[in-house]
C-alpha positions in Angstrom: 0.0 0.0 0.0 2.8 2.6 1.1 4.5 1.7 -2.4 1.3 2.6 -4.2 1.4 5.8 -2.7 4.8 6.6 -3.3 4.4 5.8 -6.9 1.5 7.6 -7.5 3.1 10.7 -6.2 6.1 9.9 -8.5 3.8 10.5 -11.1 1.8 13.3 -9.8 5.2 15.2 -9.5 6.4 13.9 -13.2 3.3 15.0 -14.5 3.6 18.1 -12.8 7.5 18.9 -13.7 6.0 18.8 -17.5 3.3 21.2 -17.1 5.9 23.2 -15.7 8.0 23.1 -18.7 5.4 23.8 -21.3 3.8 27.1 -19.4 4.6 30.3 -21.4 7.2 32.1 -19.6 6.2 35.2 -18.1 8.3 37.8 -20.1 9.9 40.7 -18.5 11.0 43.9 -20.1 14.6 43.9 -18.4 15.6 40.3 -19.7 15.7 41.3 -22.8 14.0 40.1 -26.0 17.3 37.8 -27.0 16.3 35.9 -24.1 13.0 35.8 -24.0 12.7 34.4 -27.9 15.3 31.4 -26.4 13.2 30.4 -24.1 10.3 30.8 -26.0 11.8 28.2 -28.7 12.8 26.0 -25.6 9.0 25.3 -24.8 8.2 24.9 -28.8 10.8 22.2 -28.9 9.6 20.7 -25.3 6.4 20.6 -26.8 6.9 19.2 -30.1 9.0 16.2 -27.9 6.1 15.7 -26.0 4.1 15.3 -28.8 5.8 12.9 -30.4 5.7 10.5 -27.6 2.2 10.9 -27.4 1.8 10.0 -31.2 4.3 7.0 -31.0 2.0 5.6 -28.0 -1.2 5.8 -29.3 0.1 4.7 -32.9 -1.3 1.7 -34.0 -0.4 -0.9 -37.1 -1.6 -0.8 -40.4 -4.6 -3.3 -41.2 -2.4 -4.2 -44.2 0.9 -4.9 -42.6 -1.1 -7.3 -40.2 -3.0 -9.0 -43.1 0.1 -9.3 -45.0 2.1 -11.2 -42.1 -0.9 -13.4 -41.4 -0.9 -13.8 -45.0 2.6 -15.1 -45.2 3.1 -19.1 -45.2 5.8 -20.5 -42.3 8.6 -22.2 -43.8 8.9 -25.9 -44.1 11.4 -25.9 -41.5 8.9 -24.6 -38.8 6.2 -26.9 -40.0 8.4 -29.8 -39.6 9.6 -28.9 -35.8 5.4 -28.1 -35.4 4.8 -31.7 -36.9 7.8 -32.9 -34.2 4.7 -32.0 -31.4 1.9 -33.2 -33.5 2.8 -36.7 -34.7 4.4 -38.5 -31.9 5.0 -41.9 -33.8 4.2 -44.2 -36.5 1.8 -47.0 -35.1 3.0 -50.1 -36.5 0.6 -53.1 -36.4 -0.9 -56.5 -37.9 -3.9 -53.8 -39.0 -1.8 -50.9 -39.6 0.6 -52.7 -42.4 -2.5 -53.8 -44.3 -4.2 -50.4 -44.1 -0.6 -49.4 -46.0 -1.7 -51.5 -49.1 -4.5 -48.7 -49.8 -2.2 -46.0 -49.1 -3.7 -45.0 -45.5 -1.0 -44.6 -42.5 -1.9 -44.9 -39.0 0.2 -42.8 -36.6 -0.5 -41.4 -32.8 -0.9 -38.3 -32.2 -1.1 -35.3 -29.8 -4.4 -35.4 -28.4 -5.4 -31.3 -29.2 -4.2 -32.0 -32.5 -7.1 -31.4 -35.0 -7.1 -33.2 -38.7 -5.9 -29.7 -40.5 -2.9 -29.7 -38.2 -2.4 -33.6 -39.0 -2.4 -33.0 -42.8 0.1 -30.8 -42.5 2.5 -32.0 -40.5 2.2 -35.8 -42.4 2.9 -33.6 -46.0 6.0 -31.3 -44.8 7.6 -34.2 -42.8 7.1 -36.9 -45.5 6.6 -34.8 -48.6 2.9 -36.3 -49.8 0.0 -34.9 -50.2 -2.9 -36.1 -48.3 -6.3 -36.5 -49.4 -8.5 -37.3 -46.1 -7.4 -37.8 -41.9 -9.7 -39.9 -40.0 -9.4 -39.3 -36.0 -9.8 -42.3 -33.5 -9.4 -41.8 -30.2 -8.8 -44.5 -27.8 -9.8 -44.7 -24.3 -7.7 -44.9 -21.5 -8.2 -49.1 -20.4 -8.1 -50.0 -16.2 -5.1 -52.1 -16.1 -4.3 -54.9 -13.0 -1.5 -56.3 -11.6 -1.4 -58.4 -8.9 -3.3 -56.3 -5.8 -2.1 -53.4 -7.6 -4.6 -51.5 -9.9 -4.0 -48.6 -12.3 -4.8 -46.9 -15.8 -2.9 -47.5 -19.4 -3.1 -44.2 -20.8 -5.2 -43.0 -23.2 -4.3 -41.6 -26.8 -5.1 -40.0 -30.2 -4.5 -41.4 -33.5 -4.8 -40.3 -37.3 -5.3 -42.5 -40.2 -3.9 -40.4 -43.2 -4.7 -41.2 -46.6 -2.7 -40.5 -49.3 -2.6 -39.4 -53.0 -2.3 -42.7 -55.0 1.2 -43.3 -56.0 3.0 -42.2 -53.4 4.2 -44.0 -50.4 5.4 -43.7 -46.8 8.7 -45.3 -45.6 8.1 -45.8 -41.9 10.2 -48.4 -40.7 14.3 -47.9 -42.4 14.8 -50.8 -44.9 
């Protein structure tokens, strides 16, 4: 509370130290005119400062400059290191090798991930285009062993089908 105070009267006297500057001097006759017109184009100059600030505060961006940047597609570099979160792995099974015969590939992924994000990330890290995700998720399953009783996780996966033609590598030959 005390440093509320004392801040507020930090501004009070900042504010106050400004006013202070910008006041027309009160010219008298025995200081001359030489030294009245200096300070005179002392407070024009204070002034314009001041002004300046003010305009570089309440300046705002250009509609166009912020459509253009939303405009602008991220390079493949940061889509592959955004695929990196999205597609945790490549799920390799009995079903999923036969679902590679008809050019669909099973993988797990994050569980926010939605199928736009999917698509992407599957075509910059592998270089395909896809056609059409499909999103399964699986439940998480009460496990037991022994006494001792607990939960297998949970997860998301995407079945991503491909253009015809083109084809997947997942395990290394």
């Amino acid at each position: 509370m005390l440093f509320n105070l004392f801040s507020k009267k930090k501004q009070q006297d900042k504010g106050r130290i400004a006013k202070e500057k910008l006041k027309k001097p009160k010219i008298k006759q025995a200081a001359g005119q030489e030294a009245a017109r200096l300070e005179i184009e002392k407070i024009k100059e204070a002034r314009k400062e001041l002004k300046i600030d003010k305009e570089k505060e309440s300046a705002k961006p250009e509609k166009a400059d912020t459509i253009q940047q939303q405009k602008q597609k991220p390079e493949i570099s940061e889509l592959k290191i955004e695929a990196n979160r999205i597609l945790r792995s490549a799920q390799i099974t009995e079903k999923a090798t036969a679902l590679e015969n008809i050019n669909q590939y099973v993988f797990k992924v994050f569980p926010k991930a939605n199928k736009s994000e999917v698509a992407k990330s599957v075509g910059a890290v592998y270089a395909v285009d896809v056609e059409k995700v499909m999103m399964v998720k699986a439940p998480a399953k009460r496990k037991r062993l022994g006494r001792t009783q607990g939960w297998q996780k949970g997860y998301k996966k995407a079945i991503v089908c491909i253009k015809k033609g083109q084809s997947i590598e997942l395990l290394p030959r």
